[in-house]
C-alpha positions as CSV (number, residue, x, y, z in Angstrom):
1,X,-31.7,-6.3,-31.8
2,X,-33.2,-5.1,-28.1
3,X,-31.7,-6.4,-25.1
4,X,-33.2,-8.3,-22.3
5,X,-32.6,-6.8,-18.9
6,X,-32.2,-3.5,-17.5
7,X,-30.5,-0.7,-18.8
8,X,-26.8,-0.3,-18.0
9,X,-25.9,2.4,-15.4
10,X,-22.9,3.4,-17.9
11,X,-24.3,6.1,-19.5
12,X,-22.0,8.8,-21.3
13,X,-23.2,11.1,-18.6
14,X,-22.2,8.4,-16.0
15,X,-18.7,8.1,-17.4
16,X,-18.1,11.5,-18.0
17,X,-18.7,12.1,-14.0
18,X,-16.3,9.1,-13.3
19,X,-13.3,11.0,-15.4
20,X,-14.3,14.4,-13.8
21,X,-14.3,12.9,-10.5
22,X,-11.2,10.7,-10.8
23,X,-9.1,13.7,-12.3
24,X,-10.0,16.0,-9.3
25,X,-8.4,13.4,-7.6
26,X,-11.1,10.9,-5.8
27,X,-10.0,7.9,-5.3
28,X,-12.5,4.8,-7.2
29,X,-14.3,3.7,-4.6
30,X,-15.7,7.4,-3.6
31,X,-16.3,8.7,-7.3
32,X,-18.4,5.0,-7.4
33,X,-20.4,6.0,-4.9
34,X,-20.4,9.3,-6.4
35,X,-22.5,8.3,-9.6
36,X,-24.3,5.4,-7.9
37,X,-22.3,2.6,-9.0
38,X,-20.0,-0.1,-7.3
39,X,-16.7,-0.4,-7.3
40,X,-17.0,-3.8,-8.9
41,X,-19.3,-2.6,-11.9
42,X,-16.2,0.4,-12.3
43,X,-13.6,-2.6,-12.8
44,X,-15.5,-5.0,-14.6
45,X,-16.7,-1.9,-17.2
46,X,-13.0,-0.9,-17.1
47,X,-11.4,-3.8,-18.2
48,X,-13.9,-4.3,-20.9
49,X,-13.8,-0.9,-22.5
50,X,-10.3,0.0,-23.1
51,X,-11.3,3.2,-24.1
52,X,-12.7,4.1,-21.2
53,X,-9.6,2.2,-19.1
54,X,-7.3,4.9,-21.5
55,X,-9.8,8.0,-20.2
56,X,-9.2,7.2,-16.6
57,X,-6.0,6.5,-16.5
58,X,-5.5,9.9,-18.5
59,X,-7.3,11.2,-15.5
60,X,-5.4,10.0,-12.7
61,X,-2.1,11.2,-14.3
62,X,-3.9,14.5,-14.7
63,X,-4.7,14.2,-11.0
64,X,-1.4,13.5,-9.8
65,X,0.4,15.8,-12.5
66,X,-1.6,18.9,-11.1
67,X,-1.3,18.7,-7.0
68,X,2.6,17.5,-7.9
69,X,3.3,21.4,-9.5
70,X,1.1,22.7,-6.4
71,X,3.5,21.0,-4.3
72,X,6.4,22.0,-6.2
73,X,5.4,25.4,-6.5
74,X,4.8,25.8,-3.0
75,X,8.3,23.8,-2.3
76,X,10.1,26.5,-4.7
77,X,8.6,29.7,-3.1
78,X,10.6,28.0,0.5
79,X,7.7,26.3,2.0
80,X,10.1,23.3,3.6
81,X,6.9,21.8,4.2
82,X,6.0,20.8,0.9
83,X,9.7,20.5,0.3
84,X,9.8,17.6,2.7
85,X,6.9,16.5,1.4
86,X,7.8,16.1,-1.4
87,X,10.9,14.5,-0.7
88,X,9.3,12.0,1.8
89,X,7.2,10.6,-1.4
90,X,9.2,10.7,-4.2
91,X,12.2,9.2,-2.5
92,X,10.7,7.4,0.4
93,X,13.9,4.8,0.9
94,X,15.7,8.0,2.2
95,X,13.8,10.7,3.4
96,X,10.6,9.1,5.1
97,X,10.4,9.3,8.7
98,X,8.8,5.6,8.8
99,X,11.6,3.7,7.3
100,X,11.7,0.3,8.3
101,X,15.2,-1.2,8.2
102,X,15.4,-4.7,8.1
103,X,18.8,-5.1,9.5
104,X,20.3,-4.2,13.3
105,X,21.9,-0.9,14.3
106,X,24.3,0.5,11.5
107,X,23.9,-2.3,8.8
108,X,25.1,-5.2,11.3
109,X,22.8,-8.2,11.2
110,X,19.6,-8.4,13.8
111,X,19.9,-10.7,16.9
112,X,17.1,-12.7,17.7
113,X,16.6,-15.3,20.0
114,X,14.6,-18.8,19.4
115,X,13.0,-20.2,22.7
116,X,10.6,-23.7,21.9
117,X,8.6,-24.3,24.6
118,X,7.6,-28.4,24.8
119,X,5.0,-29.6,27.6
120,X,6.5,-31.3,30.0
121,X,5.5,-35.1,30.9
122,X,5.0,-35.8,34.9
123,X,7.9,-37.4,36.3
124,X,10.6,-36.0,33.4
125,X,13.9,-34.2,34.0
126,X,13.4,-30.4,32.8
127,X,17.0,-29.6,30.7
128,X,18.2,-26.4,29.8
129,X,19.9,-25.1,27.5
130,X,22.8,-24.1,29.7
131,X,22.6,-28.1,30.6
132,X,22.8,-29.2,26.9
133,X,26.0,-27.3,26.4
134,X,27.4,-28.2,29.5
135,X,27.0,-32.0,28.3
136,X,28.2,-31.1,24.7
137,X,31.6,-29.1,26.2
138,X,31.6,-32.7,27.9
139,X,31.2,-31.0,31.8
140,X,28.0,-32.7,31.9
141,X,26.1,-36.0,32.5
């Protein structure tokens, strides 16, 4: 039975550029706009061929599995860069430079202060904090 419409833009050849792309290391949207597609076609073909899903994920290990013994390599023959590199990525929570630590200096908790600022009505009093402990210490009003 023919279909109505017009023809798919997944053609073997298509695919086969998508893996070769994707395994050289492009990222999706750039090997997309490689063979002419969208980014959206790639993932809606993706998650219906799981075949195809199987290839490309084969392909981004491949990807990753090759640049990770160029690094290595490099790392092993004393370049610290790629030693550091490699460090940096693979164990980020202690060797990246852009840590972000969620607590204050040496572990201790962070200090913050709250300040609320309400509009004030003509003709109020303005009170301050230091004035609303002086009345709760019982030195006040």
């Amino acid at each position: 039975m023919k279909k109505n419409g017009r023809p798919s833009k997944f053609t073997e050849e298509t695919r086969a550029r998508l893996v070769q792309l994707v395994a050289r290391g492009l990222p999706f949207i750039h090997a997309c706009s490689a063979v002419g597609i969208t980014l959206q076609s790639f993932i809606t073909y993706r998650n219906n061929h799981d075949d195809f899903r199987e290839e490309i994920e084969r392909a981004v290990s491949a990807a990753i599995e090759k640049r990770l013994k160029i690094i290595e390599a490099a790392a092993d023959a004393g370049d610290v860069n790629s030693a550091k590199w490699l460090l940096e990525h693979l164990h980020p929570q202690f060797y990246a430079r852009n840590r972000i630590e969620l607590t204050g200096a040496d572990g201790a908790p962070l200090a913050g202060t709250i300040a609320v600022y309400l509009p004030q009505k003509d003709g109020a009093r303005v009170v301050t904090l230091d004035a609303m402990k002086e009345v709760e210490n019982g030195n006040g009003e």
